[in-house]
N, CA, C and O atoms as a DFTB+ gen file, in Angstrom:
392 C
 N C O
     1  1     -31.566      31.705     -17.435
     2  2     -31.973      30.427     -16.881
     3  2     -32.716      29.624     -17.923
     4  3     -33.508      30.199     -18.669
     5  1     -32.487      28.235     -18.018
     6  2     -33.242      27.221     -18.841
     7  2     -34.744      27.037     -18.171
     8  3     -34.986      27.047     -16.965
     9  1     -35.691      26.868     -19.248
    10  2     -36.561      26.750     -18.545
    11  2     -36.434      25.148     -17.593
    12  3     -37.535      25.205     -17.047
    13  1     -36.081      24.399     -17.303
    14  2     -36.278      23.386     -16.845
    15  2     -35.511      23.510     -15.548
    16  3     -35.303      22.433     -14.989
    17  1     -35.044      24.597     -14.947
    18  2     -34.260      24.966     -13.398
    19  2     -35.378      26.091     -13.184
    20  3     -35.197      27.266     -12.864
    21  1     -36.269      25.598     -13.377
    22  2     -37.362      27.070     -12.707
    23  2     -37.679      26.381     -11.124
    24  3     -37.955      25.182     -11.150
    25  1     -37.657      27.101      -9.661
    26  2     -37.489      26.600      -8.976
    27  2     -36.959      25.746      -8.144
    28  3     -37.403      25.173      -7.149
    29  1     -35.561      25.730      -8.887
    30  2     -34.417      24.979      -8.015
    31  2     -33.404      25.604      -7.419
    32  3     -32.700      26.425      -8.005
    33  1     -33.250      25.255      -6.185
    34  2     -32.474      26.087      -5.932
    35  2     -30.928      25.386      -6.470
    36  3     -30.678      24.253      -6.880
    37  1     -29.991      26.664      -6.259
    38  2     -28.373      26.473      -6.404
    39  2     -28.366      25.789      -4.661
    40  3     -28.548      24.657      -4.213
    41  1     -28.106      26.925      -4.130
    42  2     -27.753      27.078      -2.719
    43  2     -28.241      26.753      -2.004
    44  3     -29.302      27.377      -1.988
    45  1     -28.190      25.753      -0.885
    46  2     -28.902      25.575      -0.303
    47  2     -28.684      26.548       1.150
    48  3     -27.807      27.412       1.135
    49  1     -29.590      26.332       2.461
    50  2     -29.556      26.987       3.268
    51  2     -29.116      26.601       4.638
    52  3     -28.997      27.261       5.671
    53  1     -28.850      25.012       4.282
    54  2     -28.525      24.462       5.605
    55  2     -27.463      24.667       5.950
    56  3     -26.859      25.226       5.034
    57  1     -26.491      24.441       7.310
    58  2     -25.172      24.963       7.697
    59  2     -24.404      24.007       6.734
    60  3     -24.821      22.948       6.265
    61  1     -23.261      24.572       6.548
    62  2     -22.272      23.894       5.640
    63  2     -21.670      22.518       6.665
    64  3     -21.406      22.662       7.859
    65  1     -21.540      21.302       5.969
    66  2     -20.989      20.171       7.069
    67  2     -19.421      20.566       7.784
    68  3     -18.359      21.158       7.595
    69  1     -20.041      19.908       8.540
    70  2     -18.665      20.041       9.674
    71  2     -17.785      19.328       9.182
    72  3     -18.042      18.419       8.392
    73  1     -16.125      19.757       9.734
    74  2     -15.320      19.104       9.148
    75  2     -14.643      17.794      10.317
    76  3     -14.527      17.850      11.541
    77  1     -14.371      16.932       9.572
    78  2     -14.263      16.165      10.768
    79  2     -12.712      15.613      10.670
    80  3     -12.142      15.636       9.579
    81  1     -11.778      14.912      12.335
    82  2     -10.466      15.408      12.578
    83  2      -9.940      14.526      11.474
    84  3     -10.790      14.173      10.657
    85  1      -9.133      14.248      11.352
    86  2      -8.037      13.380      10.274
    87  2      -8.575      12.041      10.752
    88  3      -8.729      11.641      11.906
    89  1      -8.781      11.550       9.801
    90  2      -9.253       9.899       9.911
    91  2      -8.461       9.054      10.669
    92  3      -7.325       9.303      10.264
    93  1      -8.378       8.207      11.525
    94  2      -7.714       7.648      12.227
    95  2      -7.519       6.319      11.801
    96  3      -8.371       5.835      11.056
    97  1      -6.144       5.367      12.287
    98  2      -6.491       4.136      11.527
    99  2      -7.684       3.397      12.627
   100  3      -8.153       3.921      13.637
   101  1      -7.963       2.150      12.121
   102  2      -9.167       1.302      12.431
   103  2      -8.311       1.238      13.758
   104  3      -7.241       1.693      14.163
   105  1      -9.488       0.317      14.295
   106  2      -9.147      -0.098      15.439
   107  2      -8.252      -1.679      15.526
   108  3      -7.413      -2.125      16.309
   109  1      -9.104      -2.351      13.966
   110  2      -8.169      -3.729      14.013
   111  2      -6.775      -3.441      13.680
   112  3      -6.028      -4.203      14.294
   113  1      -6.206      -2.677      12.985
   114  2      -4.699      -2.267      12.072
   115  2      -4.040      -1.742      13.417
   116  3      -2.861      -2.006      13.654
   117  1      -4.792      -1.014      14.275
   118  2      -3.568      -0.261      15.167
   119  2      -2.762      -1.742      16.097
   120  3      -1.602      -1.653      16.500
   121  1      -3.570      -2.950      16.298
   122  2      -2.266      -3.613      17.589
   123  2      -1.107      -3.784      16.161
   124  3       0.087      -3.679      16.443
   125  1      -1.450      -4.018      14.816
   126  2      -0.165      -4.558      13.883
   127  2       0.772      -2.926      13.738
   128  3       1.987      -2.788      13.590
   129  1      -0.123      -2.025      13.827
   130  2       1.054      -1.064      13.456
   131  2       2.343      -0.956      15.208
   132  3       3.546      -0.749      15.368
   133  1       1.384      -1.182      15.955
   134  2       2.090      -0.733      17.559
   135  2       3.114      -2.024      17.702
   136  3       4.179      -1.954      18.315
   137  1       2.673      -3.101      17.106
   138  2       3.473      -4.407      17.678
   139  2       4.650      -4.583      16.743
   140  3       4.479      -5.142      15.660
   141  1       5.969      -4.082      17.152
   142  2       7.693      -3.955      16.502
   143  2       7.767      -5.727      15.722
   144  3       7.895      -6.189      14.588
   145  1       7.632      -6.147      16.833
   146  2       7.798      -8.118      16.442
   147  2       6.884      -8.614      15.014
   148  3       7.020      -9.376      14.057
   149  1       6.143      -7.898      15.422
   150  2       5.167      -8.802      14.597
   151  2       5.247      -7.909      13.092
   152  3       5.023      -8.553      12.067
   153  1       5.544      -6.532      12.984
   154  2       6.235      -5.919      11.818
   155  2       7.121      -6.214      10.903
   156  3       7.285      -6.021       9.698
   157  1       7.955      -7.027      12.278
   158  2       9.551      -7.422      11.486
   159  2       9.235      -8.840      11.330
   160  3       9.760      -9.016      10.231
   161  1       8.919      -9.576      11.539
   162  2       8.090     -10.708      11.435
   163  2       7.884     -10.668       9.973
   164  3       8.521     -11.204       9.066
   165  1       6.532      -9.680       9.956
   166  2       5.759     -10.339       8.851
   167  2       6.514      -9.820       7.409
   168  3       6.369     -10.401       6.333
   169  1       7.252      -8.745       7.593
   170  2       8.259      -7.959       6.857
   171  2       9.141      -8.967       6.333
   172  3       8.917      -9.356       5.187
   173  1      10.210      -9.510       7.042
   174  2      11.109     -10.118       7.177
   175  2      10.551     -11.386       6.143
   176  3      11.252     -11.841       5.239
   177  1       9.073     -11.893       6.472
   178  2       8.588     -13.100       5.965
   179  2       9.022     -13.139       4.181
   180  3       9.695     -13.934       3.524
   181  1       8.070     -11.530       3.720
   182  2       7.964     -11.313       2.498
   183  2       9.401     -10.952       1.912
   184  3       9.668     -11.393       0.794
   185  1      10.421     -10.121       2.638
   186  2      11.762     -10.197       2.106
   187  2      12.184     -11.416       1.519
   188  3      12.430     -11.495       0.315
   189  1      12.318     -12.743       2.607
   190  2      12.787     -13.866       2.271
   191  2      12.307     -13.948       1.170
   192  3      12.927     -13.819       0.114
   193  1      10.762     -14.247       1.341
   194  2       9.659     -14.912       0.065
   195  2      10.063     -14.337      -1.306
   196  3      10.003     -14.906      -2.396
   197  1      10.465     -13.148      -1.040
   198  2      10.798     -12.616      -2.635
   199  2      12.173     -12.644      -2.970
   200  3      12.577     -12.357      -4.097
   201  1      13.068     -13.054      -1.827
   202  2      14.592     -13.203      -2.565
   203  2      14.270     -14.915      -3.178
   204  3      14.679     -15.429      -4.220
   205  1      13.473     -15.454      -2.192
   206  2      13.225     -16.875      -3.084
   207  2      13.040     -16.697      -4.099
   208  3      13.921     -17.009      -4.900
   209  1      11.612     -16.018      -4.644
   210  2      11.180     -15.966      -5.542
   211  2      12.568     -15.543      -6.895
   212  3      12.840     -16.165      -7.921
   213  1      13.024     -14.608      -6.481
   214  2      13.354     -13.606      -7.465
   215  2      15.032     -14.816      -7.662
   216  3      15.487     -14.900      -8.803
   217  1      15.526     -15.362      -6.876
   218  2      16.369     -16.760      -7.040
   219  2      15.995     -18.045      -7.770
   220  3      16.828     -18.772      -8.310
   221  1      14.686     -18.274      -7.748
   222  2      14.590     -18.932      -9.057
   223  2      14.153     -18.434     -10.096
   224  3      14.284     -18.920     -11.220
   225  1      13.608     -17.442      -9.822
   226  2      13.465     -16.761     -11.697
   227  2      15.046     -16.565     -12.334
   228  3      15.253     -16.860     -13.511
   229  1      16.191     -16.019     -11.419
   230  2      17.087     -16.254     -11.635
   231  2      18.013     -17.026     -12.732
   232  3      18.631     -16.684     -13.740
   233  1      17.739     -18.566     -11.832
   234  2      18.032     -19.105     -12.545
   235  2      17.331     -19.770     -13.468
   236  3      17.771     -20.901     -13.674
   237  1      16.266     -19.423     -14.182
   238  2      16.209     -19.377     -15.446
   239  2      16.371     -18.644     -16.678
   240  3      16.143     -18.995     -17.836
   241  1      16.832     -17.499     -16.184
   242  2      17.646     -16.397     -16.837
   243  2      18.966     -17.216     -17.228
   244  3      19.465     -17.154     -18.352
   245  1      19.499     -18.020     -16.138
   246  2      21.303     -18.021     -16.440
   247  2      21.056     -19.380     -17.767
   248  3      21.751     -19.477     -18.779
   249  1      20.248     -20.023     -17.504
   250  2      19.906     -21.295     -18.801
   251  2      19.478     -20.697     -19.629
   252  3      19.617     -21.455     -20.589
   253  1      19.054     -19.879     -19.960
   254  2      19.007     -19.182     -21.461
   255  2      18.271     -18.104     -21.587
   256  3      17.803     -17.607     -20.563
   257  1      17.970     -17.424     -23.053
   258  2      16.876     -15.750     -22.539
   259  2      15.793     -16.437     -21.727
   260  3      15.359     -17.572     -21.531
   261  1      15.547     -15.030     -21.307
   262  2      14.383     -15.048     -20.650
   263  2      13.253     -15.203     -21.136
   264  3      13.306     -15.442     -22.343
   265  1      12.149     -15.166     -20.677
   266  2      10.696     -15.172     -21.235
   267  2      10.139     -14.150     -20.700
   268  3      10.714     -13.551     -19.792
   269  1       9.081     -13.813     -21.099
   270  2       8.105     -12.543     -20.369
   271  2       8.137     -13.287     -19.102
   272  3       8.962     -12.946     -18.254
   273  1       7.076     -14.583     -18.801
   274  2       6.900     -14.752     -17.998
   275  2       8.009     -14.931     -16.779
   276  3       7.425     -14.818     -15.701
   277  1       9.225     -15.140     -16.638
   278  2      10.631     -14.636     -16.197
   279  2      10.421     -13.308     -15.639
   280  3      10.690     -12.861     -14.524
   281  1      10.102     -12.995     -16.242
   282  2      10.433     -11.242     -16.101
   283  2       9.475     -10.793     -15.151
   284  3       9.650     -10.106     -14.144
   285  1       8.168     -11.413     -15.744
   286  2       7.526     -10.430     -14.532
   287  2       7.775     -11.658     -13.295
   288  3       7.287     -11.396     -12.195
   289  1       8.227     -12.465     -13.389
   290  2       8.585     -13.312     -12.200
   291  2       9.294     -12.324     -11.182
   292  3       8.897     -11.945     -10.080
   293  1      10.538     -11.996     -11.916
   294  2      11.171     -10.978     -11.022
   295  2      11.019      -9.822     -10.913
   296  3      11.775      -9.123     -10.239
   297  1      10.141      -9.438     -11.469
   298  2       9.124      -7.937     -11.153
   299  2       8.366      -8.094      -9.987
   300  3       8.129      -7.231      -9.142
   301  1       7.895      -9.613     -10.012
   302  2       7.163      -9.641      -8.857
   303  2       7.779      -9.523      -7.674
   304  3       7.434      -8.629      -6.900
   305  1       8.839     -10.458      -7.338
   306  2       9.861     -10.534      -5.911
   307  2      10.503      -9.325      -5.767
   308  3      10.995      -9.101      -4.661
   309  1      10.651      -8.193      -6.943
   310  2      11.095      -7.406      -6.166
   311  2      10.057      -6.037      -5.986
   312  3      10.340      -4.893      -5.630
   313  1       9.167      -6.446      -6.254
   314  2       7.867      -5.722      -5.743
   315  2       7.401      -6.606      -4.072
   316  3       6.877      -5.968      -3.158
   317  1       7.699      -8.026      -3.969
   318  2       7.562      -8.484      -2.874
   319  2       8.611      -8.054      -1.572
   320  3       8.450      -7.994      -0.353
   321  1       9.751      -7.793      -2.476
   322  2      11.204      -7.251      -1.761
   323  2      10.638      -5.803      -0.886
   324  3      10.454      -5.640       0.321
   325  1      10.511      -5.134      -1.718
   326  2       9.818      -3.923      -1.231
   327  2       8.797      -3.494      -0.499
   328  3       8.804      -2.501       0.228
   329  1       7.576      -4.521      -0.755
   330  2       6.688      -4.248       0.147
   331  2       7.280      -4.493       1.525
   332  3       7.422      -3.740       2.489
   333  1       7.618      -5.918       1.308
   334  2       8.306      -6.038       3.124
   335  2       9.250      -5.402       3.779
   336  3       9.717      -5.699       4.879
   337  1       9.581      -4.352       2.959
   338  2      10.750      -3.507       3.264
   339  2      10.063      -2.583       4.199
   340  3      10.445      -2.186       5.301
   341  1       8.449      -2.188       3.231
   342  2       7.673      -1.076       3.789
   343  2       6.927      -1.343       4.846
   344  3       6.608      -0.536       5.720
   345  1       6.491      -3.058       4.748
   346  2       5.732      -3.293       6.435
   347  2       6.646      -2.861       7.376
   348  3       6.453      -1.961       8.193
   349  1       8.026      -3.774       7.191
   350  2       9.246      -3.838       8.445
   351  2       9.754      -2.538       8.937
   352  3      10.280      -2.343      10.033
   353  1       9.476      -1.433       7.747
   354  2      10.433      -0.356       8.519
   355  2       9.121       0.828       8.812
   356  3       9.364       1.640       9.704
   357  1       7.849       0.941       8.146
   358  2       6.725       1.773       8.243
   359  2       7.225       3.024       8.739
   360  3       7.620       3.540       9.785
   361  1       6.948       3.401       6.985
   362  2       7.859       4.842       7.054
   363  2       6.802       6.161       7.440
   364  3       7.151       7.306       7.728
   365  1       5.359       5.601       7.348
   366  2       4.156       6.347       6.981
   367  2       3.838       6.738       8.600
   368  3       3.539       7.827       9.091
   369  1       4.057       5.160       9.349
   370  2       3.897       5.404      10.802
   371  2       4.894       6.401      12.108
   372  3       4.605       6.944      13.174
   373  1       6.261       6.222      11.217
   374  2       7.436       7.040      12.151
   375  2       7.267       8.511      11.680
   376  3       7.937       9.376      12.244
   377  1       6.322       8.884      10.572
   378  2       6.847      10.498      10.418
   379  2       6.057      11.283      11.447
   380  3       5.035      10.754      11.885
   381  1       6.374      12.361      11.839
   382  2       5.544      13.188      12.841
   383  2       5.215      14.405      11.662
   384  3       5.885      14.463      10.631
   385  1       4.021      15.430      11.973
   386  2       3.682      15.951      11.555
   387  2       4.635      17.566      12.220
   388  3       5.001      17.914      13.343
   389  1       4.715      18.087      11.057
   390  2       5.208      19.710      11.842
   391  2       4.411      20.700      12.025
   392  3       4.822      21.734      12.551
């Protein structure tokens, strides 16, 4: 032992914490996860938004090279593509546990 842990303990003696059940979602998130409409809704919104998007970055590809900024243009829409893929179909919410 170093002298400077003289009287400390490691271990303590109190009960070890309880474990507590699987976190639940909030209370505001559950009416958006339960409500189908409003999933495909807001899903559906960001699909469009990013085929827009990713349609005019487009066409500035077909007028000549691209630019970085191009690029991550359409990095972005189809990162927007996807997310709304993941609100609309909520793959996290349909799995059941075994």
């Amino acid at each position: 032992r170093s002298p400077g842990l003289r009287g400390t303990r490691i271990w303590s003696r109190t009960a070890p914490p309880t474990r507590t059940p699987e976190s639940t979602p909030s209370k505001s998130t559950q009416p958006f996860k339960s409500c189908w409409s409003c999933r495909v809704t807001s899903g559906g919104g960001l699909i469009l938004a990013g085929v827009y998007v990713f349609n005019e970055g487009w066409k500035m590809v077909r007028r000549g090279p691209a630019s970085l900024g191009t690029v991550a243009q359409l990095t972005f829409a189809a990162s927007m593509v996807a997310f709304g893929a993941v609100v609309a179909i909520d793959p996290v919410g349909n799995m059941k546990r075994t």
